[in-house]
N, C-alpha and C positions, 0 to 999 in steps of 0.2 A: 903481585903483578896484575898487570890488566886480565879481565877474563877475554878468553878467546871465541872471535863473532860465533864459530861454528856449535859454541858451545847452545844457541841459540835454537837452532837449527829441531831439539823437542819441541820446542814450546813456538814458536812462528806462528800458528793459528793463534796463540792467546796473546801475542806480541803485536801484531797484527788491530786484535781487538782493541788495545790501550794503545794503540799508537797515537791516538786525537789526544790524547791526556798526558802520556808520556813522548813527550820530543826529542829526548834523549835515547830512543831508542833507535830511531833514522838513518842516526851515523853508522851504527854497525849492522844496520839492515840493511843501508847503500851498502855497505861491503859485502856481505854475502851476495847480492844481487850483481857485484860486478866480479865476485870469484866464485862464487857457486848460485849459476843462474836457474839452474835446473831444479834446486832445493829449494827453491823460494818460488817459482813460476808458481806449482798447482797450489799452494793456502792463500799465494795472491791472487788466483784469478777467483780463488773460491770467497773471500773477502771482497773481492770486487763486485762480487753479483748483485743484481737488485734488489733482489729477496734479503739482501745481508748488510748490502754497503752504509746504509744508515748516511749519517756524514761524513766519510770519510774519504772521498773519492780527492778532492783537493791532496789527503795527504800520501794518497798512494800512487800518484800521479809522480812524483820525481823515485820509486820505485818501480815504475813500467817504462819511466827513460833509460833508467839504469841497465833494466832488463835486453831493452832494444839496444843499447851500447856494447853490450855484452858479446853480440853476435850468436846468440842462443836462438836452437828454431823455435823461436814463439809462434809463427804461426802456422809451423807444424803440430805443435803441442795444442792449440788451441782448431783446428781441424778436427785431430784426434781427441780431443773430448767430444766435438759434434758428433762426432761417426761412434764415438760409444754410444752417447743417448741414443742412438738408433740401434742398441741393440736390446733395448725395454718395448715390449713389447707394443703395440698398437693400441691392444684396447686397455692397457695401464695407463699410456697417455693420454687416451682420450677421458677416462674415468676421472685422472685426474686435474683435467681442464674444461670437462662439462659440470663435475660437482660446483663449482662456484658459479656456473650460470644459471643451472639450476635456483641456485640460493638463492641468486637477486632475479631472475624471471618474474615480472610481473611485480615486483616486489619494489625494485630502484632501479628504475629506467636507466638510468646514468652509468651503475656500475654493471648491466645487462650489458648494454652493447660495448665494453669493455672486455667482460667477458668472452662475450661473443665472440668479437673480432680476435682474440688473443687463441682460442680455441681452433677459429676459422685457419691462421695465421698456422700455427704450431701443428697442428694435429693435421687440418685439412689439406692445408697445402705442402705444410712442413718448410716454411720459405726460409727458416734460416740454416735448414739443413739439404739447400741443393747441392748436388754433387756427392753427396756421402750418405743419400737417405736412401735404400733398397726398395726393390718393388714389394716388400711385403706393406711396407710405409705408403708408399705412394698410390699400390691397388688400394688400397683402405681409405683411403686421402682424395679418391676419385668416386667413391662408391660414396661417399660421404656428401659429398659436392653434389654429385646426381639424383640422390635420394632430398635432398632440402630443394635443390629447383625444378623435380618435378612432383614429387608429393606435397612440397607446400603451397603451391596456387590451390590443388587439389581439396585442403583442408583449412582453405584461406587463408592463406600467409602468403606476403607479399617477398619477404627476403631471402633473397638468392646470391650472396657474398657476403664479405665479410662485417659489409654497412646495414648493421641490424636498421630494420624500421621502425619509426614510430609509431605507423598503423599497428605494426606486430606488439604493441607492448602495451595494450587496453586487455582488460579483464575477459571483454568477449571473445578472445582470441584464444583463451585457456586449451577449449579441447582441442584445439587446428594444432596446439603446442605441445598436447598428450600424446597425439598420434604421430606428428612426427619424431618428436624423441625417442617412441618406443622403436621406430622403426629405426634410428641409430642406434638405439642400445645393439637392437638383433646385429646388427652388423658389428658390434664392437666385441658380442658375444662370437661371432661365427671367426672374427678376426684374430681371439682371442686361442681359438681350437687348432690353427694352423700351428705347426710346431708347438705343438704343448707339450713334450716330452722326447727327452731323447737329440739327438743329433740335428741339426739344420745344417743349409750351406750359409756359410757368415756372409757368400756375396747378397744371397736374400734380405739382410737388413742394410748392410752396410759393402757397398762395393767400392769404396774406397780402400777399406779395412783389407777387402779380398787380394787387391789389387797392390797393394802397399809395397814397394819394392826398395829397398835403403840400400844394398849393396855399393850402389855406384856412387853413395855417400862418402864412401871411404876414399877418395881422392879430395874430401876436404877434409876440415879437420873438425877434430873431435869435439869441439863447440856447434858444431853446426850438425852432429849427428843427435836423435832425441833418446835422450836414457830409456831405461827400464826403470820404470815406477819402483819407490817402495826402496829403492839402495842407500839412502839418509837414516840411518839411525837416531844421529847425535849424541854418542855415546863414547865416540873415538873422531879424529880429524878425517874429516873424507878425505881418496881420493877421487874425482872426478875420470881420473885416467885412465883408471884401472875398473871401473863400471862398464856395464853390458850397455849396448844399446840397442834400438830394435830393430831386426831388420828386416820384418815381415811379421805374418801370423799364420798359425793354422786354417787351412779351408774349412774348416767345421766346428763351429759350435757345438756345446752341449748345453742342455736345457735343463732345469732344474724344472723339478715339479711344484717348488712351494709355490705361495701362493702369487707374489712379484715376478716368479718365472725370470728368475737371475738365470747370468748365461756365464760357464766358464769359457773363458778366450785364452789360447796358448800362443803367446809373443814368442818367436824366433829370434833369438837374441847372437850379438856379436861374439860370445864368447863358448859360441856352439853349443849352447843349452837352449832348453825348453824352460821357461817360465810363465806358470799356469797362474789365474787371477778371475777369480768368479769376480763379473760385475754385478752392479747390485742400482737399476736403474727405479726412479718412484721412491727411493729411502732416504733416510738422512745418515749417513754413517759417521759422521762425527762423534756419537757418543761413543761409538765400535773403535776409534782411532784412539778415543779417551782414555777410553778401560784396558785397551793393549800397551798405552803409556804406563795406566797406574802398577799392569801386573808387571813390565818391564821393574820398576820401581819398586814390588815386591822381590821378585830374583833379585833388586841391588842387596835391599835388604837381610835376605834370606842367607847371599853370598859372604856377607857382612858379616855373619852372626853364626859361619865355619857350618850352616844345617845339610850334611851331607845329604844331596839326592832331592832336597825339594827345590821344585824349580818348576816354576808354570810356562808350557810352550806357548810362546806369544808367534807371531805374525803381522806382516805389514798391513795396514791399511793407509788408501791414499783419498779422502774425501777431493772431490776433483768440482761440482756442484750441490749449493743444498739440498739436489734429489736425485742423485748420482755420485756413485765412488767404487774403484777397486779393493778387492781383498786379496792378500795375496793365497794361492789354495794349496793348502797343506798336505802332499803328497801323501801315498802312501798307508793313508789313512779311511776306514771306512766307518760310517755312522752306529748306532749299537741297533737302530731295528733292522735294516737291510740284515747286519751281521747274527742277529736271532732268526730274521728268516730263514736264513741260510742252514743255521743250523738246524730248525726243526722240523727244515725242510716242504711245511707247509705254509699260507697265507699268514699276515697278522693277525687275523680275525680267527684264525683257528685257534691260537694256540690261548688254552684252556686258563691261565691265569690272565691271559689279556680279556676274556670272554665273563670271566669271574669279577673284575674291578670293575667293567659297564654294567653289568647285573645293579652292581653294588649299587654305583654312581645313581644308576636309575632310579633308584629310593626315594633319592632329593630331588624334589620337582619334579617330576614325570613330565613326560609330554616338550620338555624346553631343554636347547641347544643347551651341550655340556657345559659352555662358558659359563651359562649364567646359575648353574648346581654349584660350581666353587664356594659362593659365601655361604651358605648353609651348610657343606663340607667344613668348611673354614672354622664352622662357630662349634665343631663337635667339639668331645674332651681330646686331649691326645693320646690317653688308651686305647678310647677308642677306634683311632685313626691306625693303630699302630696292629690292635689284635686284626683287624681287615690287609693290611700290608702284610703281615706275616702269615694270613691265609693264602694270600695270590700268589707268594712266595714260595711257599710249599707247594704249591701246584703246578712250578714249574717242574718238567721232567728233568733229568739228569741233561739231555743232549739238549736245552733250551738255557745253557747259563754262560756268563764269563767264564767259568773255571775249565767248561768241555771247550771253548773257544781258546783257552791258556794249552789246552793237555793237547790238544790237535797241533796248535804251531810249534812247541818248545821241542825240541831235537831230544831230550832227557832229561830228569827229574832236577837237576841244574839248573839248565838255562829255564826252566820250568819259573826254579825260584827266582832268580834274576828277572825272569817276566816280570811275575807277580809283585816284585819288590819294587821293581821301576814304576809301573804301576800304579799302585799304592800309593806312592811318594808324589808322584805329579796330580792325583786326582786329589789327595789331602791338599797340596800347597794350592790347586785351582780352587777346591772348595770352599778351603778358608780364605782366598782373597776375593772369593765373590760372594762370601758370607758379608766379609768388609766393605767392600763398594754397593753392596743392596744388587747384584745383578740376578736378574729370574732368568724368565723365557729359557729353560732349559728343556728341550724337546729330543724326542728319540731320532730325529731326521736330522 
């Protein structure tokens, strides 16, 4: 028999991509777009961007009719991705739309004031995020404006908006162009220290988000209220019915420390849960959505072939733009260095096998950032690599391991082994599938 549209519903970013090539695909993309609007909105708006649409906007054009026939809130959904990008930080944004001015400054007049203006545009004014952009956005977006029209007469520069000048783009202009930048870096730095850990109020980036009320939704119907991200598997038929949808969020933010300063957001959903989703604004998470596909497709496998107890915990990801996407955050669960902290009760830096592998590491190239000691680490034997591991290992105390971490939560020497056994079996089937797909960046945070 015919396959069924929803079955589609994994793979719609890569269906999406060969759509100009395969036409045959349309018909049962109209379909899901006029029964399931919701699953197809976020890889269509993310195929639609300009950073990605390439040619293809003619063909996805009788899929955003569909969508608008549909009665789906488009553009509630398209709001709410605005008011996320505004919860990436300020000077993430602005890092990442002065690096390409940077690059052509002085260099191609042409694609400068491009730059410029897209820069001015996004960051300074944030003009396509009025109404949902927070005073953390907008103080930053003012100080930025004030600092170019009055320190750049100051330093000879003529341009004070978005209409870069052509006096400002001759070689003799270089240092009036050193000194003001550094004086936006400072500001993008000081910008960057506000909330840099821990809790914030979500109204400070985004007071749409704060403000977001859906309750009185429910006098219409269920098409017109916007899901909860991440409920399409594609693995079984949705129902659209029986999906949460949002109908508010939490007032606070929390703030990751890494480096992007991802923010977990807690959606208030219809079916009186909490569902949490660290954003993740400045990245691409498409390959993150990839690889949760393939491990998905490992458990098919694994399930397939009767291996009792391997099974890799996947999670939703919902790439929403190419520098912007949700994850869904996996309760419950704590990272392994917070969890050795804990245990050994002192700093990272104290404990004596972490203090012993920097010893070590230091050998290779002194003096230069750890990144760049990897490939001469890389070229040793792997005995060698191995008697050094089994040093830092033994160094660990007894109360600095998994096992004192297993013996504290297990109720008794049972649940002890049940720990250890589940365990085992999930960290085998994760390591061998990311053995198989090439995935690294495994880090203790």
């Amino acid at each position: 028999g015919a396959v069924p549209g929803w079955a589609l519903l994994r793979w719609l970013p890569q269906a999406l991509t060969h759509l100009p090539s395969v036409p045959e695909l349309l018909d049962p993309m109209l379909g899901l777009a006029a029964t399931l609007p919701q699953a197809v909105f976020w890889p269509l708006q993310l195929a639609s961007h300009k950073d990605v649409i390439g040619n293809r906007a003619e063909v996805f054009r009788p899929l955003w009719a569909a969508l608008e026939r549909s009665g789906a809130p488009i553009k509630t959904a398209l709001t709410f991705t605005r008011a996320l990008e505004c919860l990436t930080h300020p000077d993430k944004r602005y890092e990442a739309e002065m690096k390409p001015f940077k690059e052509n400054l002085l260099r191609n007049p042409v694609e400068a004031k491009k730059k410029w203006r897209t820069l001015w545009r996004k960051v300074f004014e944030m003009r396509d995020h009025t109404g949902v952009a927070g005073l953390v956005h907008q103080g930053f977006g003012q100080r930025c404006q004030q600092v170019v029209r009055e320190l750049g007469p100051r330093v000879g520069l003529v341009t004070s908006s978005e209409d870069l000048a052509d006096a400002d783009l001759i070689p003799a202009k270089k240092e009036g162009w050193v000194k003001l930048l550094q004086q936006l870096d400072i500001l993008a730095r000081q910008a960057g220290s506000q909330h840099a850990s821990k809790k914030a109020p979500l109204r400070d980036f985004s007071p749409w988000l704060a403000q977001f009320d859906a309750r009185s939704s429910w006098l219409g119907t269920a098409e017109e209220q916007l899901e909860v991200p991440g409920q399409y598997s594609g693995l079984q038929r949705p129902d659209p019915r029986s999906h949460a949808r949002v109908l508010g969020f939490q007032p606070q933010l929390l703030v990751m420390s890494s480096k992007q300063k991802p923010k977990r957001l807690i959606v208030l959903g219809s079916d009186e849960r909490e569902h949490w989703f660290l954003v993740k604004g400045g990245e691409d998470v498409r390959l993150d959505e990839r690889v949760e596909q393939l491990f998905g497709t490992v458990n098919g496998l694994l399930a397939t072939e009767a291996v009792l107890g391997l099974q890799v915990r996947t999670y939703a990801v919902v790439p929403l733009l190419p520098d912007l996407g949700i994850l869904e955050w996996v309760r419950n669960t704590k990272p392994l260095k917070p969890l050795l902290i804990d245990l050994a009760k002192v700093s990272f830096e104290e404990i004596d096998a972490h203090k012993q592998r920097l010893q070590w590491a230091r050998l290779f190239r002194p003096g230069v950032p750890p990144v760049q000691r990897y490939p001469a680490i890389f070229a040793l034997e792997r005995s060698n690599v191995e008697v050094a591991f089994r040093r830092f290992v033994a160094a660990l105390k007894p109360n600095e391991t998994l096992k004192a971490f297993f013996v504290q939560r297990a109720l008794g020497p049972e649940a002890l082994w049940h720990m250890r056994q589940r365990f085992a079996a999930s960290l085998a089937a994760t390591s061998a599938a990311s053995y198989l797909l090439g995935i690294g960046d495994r880090h203790l945070d």
